[in-house]
NUZADREN-373179 format. One line per field, with one value per residue: residue number from 1; residue in three letters; x, y, z of N, C-alpha, C, O in turn. Coordinates in nm, 2 decimals, padded with zeros to 4 digits. Each point is the difference from the previous one (the first is absolute). Example, Ala and Ser with C-alpha at 12.3 -4.5 7.8 and 13.67 -1.06 7.14 Angstrom:
<drenbas>
seq = 1 / 2
type = ala / ser
n_u = 01.32 / -00.14
n_v = -00.57 / 00.11
n_w = 00.78 / -00.14
ca_u = -00.09 / 00.09
ca_v = 00.12 / 00.11
ca_w = 00.00 / 00.00
c_u = 00.09 / -00.08
c_v = 00.12 / 00.11
c_w = 00.00 / 00.08
o_u = 00.10 / 00.05
o_v = 00.00 / 00.11
o_w = 00.07 / 00.01
</drenbas>
This chain:
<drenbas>
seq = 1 / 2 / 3 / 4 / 5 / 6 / 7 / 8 / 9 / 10 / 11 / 12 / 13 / 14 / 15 / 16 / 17 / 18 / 19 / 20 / 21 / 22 / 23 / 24 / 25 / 26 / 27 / 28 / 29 / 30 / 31 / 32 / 33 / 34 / 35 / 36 / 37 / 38 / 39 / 40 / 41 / 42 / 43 / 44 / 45 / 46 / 47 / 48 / 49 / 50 / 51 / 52 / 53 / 54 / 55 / 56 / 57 / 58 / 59 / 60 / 61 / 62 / 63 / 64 / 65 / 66 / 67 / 68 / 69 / 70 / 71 / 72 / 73 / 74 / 75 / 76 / 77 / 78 / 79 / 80 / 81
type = unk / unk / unk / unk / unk / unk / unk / unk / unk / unk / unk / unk / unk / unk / unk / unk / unk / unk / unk / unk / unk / unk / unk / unk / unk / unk / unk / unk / unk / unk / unk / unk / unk / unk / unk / unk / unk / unk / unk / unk / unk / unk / unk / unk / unk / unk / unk / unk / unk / unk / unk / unk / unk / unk / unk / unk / unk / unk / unk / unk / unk / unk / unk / unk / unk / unk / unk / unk / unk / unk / unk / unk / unk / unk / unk / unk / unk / unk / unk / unk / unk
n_u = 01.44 / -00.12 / 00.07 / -00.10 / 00.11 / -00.16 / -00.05 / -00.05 / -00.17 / 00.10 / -00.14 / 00.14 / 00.07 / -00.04 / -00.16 / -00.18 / -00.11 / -00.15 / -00.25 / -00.15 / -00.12 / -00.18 / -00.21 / -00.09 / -00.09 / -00.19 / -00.10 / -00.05 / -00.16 / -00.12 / 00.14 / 00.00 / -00.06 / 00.02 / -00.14 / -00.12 / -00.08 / -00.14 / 00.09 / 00.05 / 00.16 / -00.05 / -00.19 / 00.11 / 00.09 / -00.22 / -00.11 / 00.15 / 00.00 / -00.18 / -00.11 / 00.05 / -00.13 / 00.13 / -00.12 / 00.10 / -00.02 / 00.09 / 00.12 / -00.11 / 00.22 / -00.22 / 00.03 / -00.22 / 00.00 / -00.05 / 00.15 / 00.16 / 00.05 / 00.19 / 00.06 / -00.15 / -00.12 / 00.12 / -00.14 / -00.13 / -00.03 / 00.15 / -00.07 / 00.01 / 00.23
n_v = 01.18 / 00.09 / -00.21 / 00.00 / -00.06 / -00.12 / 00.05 / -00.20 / 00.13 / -00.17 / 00.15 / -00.07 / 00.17 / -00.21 / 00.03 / 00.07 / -00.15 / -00.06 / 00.01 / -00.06 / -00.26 / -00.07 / 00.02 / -00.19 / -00.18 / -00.01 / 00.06 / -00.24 / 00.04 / 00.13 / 00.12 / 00.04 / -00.01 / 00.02 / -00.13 / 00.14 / -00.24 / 00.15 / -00.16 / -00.02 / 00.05 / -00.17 / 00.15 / 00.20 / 00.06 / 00.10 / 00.19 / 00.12 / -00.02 / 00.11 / -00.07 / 00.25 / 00.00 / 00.13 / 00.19 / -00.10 / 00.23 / -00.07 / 00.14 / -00.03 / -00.10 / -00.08 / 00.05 / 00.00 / -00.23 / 00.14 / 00.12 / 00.02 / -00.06 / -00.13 / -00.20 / -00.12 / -00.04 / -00.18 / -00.15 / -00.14 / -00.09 / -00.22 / -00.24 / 00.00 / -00.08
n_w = -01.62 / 00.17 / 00.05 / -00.19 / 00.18 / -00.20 / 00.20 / -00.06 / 00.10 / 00.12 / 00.17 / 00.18 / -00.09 / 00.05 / -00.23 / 00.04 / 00.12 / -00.12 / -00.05 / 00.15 / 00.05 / -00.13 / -00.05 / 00.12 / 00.08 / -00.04 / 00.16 / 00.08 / -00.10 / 00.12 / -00.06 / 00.18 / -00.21 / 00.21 / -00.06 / 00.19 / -00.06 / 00.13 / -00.08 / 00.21 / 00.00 / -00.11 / 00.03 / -00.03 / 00.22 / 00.10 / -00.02 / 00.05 / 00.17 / -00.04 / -00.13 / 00.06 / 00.21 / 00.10 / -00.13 / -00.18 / 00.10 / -00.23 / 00.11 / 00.22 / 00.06 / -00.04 / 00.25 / 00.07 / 00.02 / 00.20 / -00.23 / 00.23 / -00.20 / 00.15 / -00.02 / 00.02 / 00.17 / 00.10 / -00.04 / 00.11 / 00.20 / -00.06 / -00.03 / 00.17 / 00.06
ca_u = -00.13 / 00.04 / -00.16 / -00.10 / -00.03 / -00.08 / -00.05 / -00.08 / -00.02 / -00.18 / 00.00 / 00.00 / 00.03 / 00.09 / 00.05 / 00.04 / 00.09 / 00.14 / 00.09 / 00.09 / 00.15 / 00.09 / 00.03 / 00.08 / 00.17 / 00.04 / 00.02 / 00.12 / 00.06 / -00.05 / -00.06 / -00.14 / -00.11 / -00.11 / -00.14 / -00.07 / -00.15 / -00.08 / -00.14 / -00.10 / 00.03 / 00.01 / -00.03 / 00.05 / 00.05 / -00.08 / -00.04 / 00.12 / 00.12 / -00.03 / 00.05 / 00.15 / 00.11 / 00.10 / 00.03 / 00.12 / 00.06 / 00.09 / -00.04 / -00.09 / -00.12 / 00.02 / 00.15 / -00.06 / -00.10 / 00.03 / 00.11 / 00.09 / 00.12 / 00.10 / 00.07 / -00.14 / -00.02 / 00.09 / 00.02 / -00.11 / 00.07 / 00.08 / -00.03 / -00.15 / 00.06
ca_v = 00.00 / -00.16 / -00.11 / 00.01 / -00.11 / 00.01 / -00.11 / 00.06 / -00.09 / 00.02 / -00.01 / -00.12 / -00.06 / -00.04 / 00.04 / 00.14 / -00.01 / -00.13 / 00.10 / 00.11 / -00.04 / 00.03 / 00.16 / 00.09 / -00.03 / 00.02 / 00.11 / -00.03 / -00.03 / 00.06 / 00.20 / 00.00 / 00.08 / -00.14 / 00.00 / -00.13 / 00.09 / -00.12 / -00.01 / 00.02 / 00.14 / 00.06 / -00.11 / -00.09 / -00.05 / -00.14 / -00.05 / -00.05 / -00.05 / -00.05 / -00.20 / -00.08 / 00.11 / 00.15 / 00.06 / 00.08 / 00.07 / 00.04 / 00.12 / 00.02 / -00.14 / -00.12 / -00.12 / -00.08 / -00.03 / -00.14 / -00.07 / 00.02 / -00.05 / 00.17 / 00.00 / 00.06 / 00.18 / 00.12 / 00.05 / 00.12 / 00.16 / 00.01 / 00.04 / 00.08 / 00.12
ca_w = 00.07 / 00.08 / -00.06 / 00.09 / 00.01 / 00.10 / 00.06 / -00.01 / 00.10 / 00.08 / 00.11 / 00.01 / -00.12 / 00.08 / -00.11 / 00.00 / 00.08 / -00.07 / -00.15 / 00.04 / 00.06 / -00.11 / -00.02 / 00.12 / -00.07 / -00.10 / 00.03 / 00.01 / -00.12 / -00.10 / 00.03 / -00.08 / 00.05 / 00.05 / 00.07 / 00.07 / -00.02 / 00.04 / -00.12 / 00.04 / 00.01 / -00.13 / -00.07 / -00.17 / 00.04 / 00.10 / -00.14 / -00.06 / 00.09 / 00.15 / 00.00 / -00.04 / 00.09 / -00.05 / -00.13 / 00.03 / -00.11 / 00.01 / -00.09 / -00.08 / -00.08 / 00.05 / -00.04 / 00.11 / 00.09 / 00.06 / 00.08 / -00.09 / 00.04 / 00.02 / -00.09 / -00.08 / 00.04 / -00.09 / -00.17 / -00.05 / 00.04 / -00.09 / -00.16 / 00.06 / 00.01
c_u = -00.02 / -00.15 / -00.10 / -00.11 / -00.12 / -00.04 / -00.18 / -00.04 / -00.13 / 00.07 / -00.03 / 00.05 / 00.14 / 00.13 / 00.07 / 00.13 / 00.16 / 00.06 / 00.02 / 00.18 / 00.10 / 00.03 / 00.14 / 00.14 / 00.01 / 00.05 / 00.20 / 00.07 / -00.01 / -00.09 / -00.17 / -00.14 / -00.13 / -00.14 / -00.06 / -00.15 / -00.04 / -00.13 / -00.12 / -00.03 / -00.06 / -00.11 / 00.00 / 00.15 / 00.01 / -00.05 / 00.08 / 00.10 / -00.11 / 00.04 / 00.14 / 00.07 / 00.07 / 00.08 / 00.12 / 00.01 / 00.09 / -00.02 / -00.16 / -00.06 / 00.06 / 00.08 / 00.01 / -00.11 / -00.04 / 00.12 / 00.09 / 00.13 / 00.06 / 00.08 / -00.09 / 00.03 / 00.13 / 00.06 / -00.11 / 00.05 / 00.08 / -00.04 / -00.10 / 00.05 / 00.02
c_v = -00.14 / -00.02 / 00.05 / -00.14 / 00.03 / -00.11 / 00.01 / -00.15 / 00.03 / -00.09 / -00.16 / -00.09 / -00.09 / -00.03 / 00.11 / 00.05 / -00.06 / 00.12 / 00.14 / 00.03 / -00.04 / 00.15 / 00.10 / -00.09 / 00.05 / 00.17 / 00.06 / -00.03 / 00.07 / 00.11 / 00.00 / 00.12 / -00.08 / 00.10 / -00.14 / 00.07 / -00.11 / 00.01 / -00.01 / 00.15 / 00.07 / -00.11 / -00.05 / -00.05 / -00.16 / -00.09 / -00.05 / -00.07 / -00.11 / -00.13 / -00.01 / 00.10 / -00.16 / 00.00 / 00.11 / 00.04 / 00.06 / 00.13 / -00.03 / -00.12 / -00.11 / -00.09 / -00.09 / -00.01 / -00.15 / -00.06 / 00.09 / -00.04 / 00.10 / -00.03 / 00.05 / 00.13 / 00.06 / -00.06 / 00.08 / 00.13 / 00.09 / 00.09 / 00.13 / 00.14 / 00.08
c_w = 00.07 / -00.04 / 00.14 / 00.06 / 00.15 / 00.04 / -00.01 / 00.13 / 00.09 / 00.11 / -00.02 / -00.10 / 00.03 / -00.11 / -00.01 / 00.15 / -00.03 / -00.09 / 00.09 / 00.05 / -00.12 / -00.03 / 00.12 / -00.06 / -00.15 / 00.03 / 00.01 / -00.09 / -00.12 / -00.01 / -00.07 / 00.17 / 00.02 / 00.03 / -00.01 / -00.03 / 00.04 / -00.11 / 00.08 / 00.01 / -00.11 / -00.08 / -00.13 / 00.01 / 00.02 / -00.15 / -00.10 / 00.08 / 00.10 / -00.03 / -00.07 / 00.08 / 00.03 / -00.11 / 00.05 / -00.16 / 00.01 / -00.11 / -00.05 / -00.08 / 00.09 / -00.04 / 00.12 / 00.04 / 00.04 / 00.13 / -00.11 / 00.02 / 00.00 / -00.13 / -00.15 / 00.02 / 00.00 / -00.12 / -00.06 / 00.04 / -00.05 / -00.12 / 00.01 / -00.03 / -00.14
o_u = 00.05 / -00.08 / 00.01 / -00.10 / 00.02 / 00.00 / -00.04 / 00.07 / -00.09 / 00.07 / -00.07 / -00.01 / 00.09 / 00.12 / 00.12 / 00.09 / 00.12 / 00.12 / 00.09 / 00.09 / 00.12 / 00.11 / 00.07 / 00.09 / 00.12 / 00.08 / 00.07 / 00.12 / 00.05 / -00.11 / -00.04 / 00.01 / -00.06 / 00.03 / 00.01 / -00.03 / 00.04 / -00.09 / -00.09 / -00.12 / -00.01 / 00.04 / -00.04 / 00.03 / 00.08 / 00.04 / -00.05 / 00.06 / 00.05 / 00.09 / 00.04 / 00.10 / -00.04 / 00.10 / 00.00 / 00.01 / 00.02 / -00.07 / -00.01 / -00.10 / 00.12 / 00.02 / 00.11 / -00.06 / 00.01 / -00.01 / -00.02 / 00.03 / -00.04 / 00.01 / 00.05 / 00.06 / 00.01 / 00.11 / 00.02 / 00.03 / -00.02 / 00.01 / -00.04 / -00.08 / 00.06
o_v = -00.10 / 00.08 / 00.02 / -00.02 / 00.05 / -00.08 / 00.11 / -00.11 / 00.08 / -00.09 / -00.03 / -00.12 / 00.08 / -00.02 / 00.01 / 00.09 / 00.02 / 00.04 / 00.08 / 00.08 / 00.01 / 00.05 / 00.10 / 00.06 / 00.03 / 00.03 / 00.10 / -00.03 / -00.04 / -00.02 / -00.03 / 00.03 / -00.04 / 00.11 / -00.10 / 00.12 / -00.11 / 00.09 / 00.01 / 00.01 / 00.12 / -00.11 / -00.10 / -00.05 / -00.09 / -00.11 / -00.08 / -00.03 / -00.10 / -00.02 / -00.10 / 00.04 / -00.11 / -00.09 / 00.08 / -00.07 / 00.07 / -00.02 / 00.00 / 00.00 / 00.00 / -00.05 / -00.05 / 00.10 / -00.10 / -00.06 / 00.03 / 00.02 / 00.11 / 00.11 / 00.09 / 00.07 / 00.12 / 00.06 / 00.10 / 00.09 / 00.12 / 00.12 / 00.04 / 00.09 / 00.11
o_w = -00.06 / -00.04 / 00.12 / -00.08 / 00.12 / -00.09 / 00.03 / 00.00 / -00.02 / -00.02 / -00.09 / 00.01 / -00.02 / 00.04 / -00.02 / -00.02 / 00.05 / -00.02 / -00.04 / 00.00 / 00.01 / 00.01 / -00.02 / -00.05 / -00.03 / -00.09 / -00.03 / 00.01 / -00.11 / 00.02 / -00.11 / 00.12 / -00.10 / 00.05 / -00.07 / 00.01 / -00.04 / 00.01 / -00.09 / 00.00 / 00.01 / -00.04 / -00.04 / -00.10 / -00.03 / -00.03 / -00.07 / -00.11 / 00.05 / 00.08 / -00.06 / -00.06 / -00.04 / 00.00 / 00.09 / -00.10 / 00.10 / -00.10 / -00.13 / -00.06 / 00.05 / -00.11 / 00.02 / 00.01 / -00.06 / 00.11 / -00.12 / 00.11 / -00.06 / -00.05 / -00.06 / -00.07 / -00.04 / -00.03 / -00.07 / -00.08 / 00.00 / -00.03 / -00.11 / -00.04 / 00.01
</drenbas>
């Protein structure tokens, strides 16, 4: 079964632009199933995540926020399996 990895983010967020472009090379490297939620979208979303987007989960628990490195995210990725 491949890791399920979500982006969680908000319009303007110039953070979250960086971890998308990590998420897209990392794509290249490694099988995984991605969604994007914009936490504004959702107010216990907004209420939880709002002062640490962009939060990257991997299967369901947090394993980013802020910033993520691509060598980080695919050993996490890894072990995730």
């Amino acid at each position: 079964m491949k890791p399920q990895v979500t982006l969680y983010t908000r319009t303007g967020c110039c953070l979250c632009g960086d971890a998308k472009l990590v998420i897209a090379s990392a794509r290249r490297c490694a099988d995984f199933d991605y969604a994007e939620i914009d936490i504004d979208s959702d107010p216990e979303l907004a209420r939880l995540y709002n002062h640490e987007v962009p939060v990257i989960t991997i299967n369901r628990r947090k394993a980013f926020k802020y910033q993520v490195d691509m060598n980080k995210f695919l050993k996490k990725l890894a072990t995730s399996i």
